[in-house]
N, C-alpha and C positions, 0 to 999 in steps of 0.2 A: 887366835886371830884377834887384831882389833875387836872392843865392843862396836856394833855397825852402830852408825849414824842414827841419833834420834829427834823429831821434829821437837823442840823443846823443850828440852829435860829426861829426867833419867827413865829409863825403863821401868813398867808398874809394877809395883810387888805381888808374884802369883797371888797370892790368896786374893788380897781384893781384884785383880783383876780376873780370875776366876768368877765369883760372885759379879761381880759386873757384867761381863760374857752371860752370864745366866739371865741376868736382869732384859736385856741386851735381845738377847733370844727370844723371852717373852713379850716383850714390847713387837717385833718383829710378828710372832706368829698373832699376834691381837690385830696387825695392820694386815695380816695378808686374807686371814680368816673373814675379817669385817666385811660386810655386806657379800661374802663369798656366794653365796646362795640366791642372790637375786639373776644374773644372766643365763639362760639360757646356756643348758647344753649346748655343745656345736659337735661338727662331726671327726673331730681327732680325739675328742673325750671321747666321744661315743662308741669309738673303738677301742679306749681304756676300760670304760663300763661294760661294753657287752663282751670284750676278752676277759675280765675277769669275773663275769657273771656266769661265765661256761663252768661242766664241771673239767675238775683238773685234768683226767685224762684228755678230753676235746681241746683243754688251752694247749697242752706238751704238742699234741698233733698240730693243731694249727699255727704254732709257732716253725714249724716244720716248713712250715708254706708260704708265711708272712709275718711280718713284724716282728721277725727273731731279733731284732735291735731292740725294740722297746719289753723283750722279757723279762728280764729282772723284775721292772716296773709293775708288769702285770700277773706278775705271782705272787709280786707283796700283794697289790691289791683287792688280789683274788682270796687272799686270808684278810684282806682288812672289809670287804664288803660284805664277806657271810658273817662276820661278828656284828660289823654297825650297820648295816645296809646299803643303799645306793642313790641315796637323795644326791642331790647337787650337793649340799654342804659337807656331807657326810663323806663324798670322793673327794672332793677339794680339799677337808683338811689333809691331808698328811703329806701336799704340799705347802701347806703354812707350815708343818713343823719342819719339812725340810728346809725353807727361808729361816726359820727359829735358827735352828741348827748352825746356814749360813752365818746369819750374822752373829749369832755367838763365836765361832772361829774366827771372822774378819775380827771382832773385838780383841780374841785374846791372841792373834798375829800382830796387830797391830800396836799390842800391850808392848810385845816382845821388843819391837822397835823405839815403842816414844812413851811418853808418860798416858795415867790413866785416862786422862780425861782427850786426850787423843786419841785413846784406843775407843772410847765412845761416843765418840763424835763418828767414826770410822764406822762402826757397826751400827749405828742409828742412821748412817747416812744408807747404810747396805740393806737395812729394812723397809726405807721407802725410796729406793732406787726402783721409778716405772717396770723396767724389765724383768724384776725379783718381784713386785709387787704383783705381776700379770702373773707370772710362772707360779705366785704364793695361791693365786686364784684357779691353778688350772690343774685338773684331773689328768696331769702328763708326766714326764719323770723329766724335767727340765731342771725345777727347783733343786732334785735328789742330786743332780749331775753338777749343778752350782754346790753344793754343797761340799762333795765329795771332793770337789777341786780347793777347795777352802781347806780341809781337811789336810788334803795332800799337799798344801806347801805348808802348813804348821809343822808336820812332820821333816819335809826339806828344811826348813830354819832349823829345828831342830837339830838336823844333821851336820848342817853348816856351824853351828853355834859350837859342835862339843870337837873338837881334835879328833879326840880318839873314837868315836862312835860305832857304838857296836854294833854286831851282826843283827839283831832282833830290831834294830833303827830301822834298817835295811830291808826287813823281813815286813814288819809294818809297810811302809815306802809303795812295797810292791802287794801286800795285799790290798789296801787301798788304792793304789791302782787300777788293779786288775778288778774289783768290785766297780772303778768308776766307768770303764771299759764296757763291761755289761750292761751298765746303766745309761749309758752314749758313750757311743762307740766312740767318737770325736776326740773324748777326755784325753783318750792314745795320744792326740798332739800336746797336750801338756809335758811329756816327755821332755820334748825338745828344747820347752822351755825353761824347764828345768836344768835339763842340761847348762843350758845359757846361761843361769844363775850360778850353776857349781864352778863356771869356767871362771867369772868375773870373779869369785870369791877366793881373799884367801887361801891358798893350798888348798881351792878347790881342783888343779888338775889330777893329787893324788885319790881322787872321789869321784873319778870320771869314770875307772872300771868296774867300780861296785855299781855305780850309776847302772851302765852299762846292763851290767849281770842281772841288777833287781827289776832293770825294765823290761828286758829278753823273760827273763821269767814270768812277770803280768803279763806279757803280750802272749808266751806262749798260753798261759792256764788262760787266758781268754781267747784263744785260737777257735774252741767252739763257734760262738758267737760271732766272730770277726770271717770265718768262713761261711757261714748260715747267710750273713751281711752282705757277701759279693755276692753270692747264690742269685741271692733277692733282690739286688740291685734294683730290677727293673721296676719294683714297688714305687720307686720314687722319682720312677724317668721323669713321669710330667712336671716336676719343679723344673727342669730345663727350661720347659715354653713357659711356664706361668710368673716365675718369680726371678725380677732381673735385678743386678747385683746394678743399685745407684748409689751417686751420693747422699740424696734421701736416707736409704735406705743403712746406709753404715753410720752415717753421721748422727740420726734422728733416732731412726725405726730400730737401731740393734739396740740399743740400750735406755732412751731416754725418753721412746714415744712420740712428745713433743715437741715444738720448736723454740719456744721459750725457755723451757728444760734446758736442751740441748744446749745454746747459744750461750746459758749460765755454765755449765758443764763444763763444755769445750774452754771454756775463758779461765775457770779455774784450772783443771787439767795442765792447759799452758802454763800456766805460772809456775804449776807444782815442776814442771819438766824445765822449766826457763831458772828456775831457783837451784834443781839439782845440776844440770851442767855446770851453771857456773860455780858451784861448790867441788865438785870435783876434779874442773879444771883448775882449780886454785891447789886442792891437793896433790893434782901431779904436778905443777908448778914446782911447790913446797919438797917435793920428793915424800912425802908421805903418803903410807899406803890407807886406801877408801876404805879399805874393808867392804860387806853387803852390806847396801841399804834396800829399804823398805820402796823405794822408788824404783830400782833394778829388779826387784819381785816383783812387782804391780806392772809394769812395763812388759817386761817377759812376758808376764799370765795375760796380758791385753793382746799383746802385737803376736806372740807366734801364734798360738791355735788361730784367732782368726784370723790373721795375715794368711796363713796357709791354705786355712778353706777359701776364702776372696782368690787366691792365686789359680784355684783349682776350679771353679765354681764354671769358667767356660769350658772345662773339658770333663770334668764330672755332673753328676746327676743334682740338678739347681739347691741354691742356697737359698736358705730361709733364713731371718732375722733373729728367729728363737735360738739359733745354732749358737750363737752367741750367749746364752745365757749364762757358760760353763768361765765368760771372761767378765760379767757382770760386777762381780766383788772385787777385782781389780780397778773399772770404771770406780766405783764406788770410794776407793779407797786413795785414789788420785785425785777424786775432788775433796776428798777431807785433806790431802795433803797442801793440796793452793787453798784451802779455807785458812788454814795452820799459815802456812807461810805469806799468808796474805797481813797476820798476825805481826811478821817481822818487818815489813814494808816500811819506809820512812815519808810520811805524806806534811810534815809539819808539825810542831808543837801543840796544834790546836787540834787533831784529831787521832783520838788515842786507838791505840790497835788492836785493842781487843775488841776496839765498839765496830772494829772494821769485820770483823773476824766472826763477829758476831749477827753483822747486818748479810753474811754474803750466808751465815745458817740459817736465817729467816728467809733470804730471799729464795734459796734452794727448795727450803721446806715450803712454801706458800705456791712457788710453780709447779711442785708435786703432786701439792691437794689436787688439782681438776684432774691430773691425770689419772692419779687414784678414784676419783669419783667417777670417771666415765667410763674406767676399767669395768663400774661394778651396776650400770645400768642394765636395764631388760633385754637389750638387743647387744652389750657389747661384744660376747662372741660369734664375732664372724655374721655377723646379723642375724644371728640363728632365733627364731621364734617359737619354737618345740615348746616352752611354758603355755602361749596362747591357744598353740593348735590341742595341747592337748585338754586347758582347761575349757574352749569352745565346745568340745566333742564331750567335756563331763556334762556341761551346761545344758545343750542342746540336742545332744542324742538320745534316741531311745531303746528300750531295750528289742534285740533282733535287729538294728539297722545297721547293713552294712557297709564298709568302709575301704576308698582306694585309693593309692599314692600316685603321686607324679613319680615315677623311677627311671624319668630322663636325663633329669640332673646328672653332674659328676657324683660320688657316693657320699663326700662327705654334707652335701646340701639335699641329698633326698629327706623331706619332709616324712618319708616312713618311721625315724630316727627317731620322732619323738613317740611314736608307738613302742619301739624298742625299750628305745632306755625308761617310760612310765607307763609302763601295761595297765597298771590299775586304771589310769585314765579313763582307758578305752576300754574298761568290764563290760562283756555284754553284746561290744559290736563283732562284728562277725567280719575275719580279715580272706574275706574272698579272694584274693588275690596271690595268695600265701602259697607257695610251693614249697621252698625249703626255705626253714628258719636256718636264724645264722647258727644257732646254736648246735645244730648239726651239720654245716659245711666246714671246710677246711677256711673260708675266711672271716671277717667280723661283719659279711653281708646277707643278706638273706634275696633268695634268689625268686623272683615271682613270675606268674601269669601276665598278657595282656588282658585287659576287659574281654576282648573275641574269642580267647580258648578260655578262658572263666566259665564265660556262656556255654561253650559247648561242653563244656563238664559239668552244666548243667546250676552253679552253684547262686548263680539269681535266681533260682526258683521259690517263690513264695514270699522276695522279696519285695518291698513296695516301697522301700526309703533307701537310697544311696548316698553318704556322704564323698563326696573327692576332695583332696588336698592337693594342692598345686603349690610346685616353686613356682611363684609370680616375675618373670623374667620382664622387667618395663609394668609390671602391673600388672600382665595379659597371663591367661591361664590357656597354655594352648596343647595340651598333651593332649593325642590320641584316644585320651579317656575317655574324654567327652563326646565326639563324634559318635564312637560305639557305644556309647551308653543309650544315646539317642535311637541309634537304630535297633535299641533294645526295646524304646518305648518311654525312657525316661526324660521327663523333662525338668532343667531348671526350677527350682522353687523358691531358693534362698541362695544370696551371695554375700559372704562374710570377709572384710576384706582385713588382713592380720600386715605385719612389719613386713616381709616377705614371701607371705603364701596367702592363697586365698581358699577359703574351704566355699565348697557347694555343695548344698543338698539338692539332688533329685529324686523325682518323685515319679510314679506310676500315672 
């Protein structure tokens, strides 16, 4: 086939582009790691943490039950938090190195297509792209699932690139696949998209039934997983009512966060897609064949998986914004391409293009900073304040004094959470309320007493200090706790008011 289209100049020569990729990668996992450690658990981590805080036979079980999609995720974890522990930073890395990772492959995908210094612009822009930067922050396998997607069209160009492409091409193709499968489920619509690129390509329809073979094959060896997944379905019913599919919401919140971000984004994007039509229209013009370009990948890997999910989203179980992170390095590699082709632009003799080229990589990187910064404040997950409640309770409790949550909330905002994931916090206090830890149920919740059967199990006995924590809903602390605590004899002493919850101490 034709060499495919490159924005610039010739294609980078492996070795340095290699070495670049690596460069590329570290740079990456430096930006996602930084300040990782400052917000606050929330509660979809917290069911990363305490699934892979279990011992292994109780995670196999409970994957049985729940969150069979996110297991891959949480059996690495589960050998990476008895080796390093389970701080915030400590779960968090090994999604910077999945971002590493990413943007190492966006670089040397992007080699493949244009010269070096485009392939690094590409993978520099994929390292502080808001939605990899949040994912490089988060104890979740979003980052692992961007990554694996990266992966898996290095390997398609690859197969695209060589004529004759052997069986072991194919063999790769589909274990990577089927590993990104396990890792989100979703990845499965990369298929499709893939397809779409074999079909535009070159004597890609002679590549349509190996296509075909090596994705029947992932999808069957991940048939586990993908049957566990419908099983479970109803784990995720509630995104139907809570999270609705806006313009917001695709245009901003799937990839960019911001509005400033975005509106720079979107305008490059355009350009990149307004430069390749009219280039290709001109080759069919010419009768000359396009060969793939890097534009027809990045496209594909944008528009089908999530075109598919948005199509699906009112009749399946609701979309979330994160679902998108597996088309992340696609966004990412659209806007290096209108950065590039903004390069070629004709504005006048008095303003040269590369100074243009160069103002829109400042302006992209300088609308990034805040969002990277606010990514990595105290409250930005989810407003979760689990850091406060539990270094209040280091601060201020004493030893024997017992402790009760608000567990009216939905699960992932019960203020118990931050007992879970930093038990040390809380040495000492006495969790009266405790019926079954998670650790021994089939899910990553722990199941408790009201204050009224506490008491008659007798377990205020000898107590004379009670702390409560409350999800603060408007401010107000209004759980059932408190009435019964009262009629236990306790009264108010102290009111601590945190981001989100309020702790009380009562007293005898």
């Amino acid at each position: 086939m034709p060499r495919a289209s490159a924005p610039r100049g010739a294609t980078a020569d492996p070795g340095r582009l290699g070495f670049a990729a690596v460069l590329v990668g570290v740079f990456a996992a430096v930006v996602s790691a930084s300040g990782s450690w400052i917000p606050s658990l929330w509660g979809d981590e917290a069911a990363s943490v305490l699934s892979a805080l279990r011992p292994g036979e109780s995670l196999l079980t409970m994957l049985t039950h729940v969150d069979a999609v996110h297991g891959a995720y949480y059996l690495g974890l589960h050998a990476w938090v008895h080796l390093f522990g389970s701080s915030p930073f400590v779960v968090r890395l090994p999604s910077a190195f999945a971002v590493a990772v990413c943007a190492a492959a966006v670089t040397w995908l992007c080699g493949r297509f244009g010269s070096l210094g485009f392939a690094v612009l590409a993978g520099t822009l994929t390292a502080i792209l808001p939605r990899l930067t949040y994912a490089g922050e988060e104890a979740r396998g979003y980052a692992f699932a961007a990554a694996l997607a990266a992966l898996l069209w290095i390997v398609v160009v690859e197969l695209i690139r060589r004529p004759d492409s052997s069986r072991g091409w194919w063999v790769v193709y589909a274990v990577v696949l089927c590993i990104g499968i396990y890792v989100f489920l979703y990845l499965a619509l990369l298929t499709l998209a893939v397809g779409v690129a074999l079909a535009l390509a070159d004597g890609g329809r002679r590549r349509l039934k190996r296509w075909m073979i090596a994705s029947a094959g992932a999808v069957i060896a991940a048939s586990p997983v993908i049957l566990l997944a419908v099983s479970q379905r109803q784990q995720i019913a509630f995104l139907a009512h809570r999270d609705r599919v806006t313009p917001i919401m695709v245009l901003v919140k799937m990839w960019f966060s911001a509005r400033p971000f975005a509106v720079l984004a979107w305008t490059l994007i355009a350009l990149a897609i307004v430069v390749w039509v009219r280039r290709r229209l001109r080759l069919r013009r010419q009768g000359e064949p396009s060969g793939l370009d890097l534009e027809t990948v990045a496209l594909a890997w944008l528009v089908v998986p999530t075109g598919i999910l948005l199509a699906a989203s009112p009749f399946v179980a609701g979309y979330t914004p994160r679902y998108g992170t597996i088309a992340a390095p696609a966004a990412a590699i659209l806007i290096a391409l209108g950065v590039w082709r903004l390069g070629d632009l004709h504005f006048g003799s008095g303003v040269p293009r590369s100074a243009l080229a160069a103002l829109a990589v400042v302006a992209v990187v300088v609308s990034a900073m805040p969002v990277w910064a606010a990514q990595r404040t105290p409250w930005a997950k989810n407003k979760s304040d689990w850091n406060d409640i539990a270094a209040t309770i280091q601060r201020d409790a004493q030893q024997g004094d017992a402790i009760v949550f608000d567990d009216s909330v939905r699960p992932s905002r019960r203020p118990r959470l931050a007992l879970d994931t930093d038990p040390a916090a809380f040495a000492g206090i006495a969790d009266v309320t405790l019926e079954t830890s998670y650790a021994d149920s089939t899910t990553w919740h722990s199941s408790v007493y009201s204050v009224a059967e506490t008491a008659r199990l007798g377990r205020f006995a000898g107590v004379s200090r009670v702390w409560v924590v409350e999800y603060a809903r408007n401010g107000d602390a209004d759980s059932t706790a408190i009435p019964d605590l009262e009629a236990l004899g306790y009264r108010q002493a102290e009111r601590i008011t945190l981001h989100t919850s309020v702790v009380l101490l009562f007293t005898r």
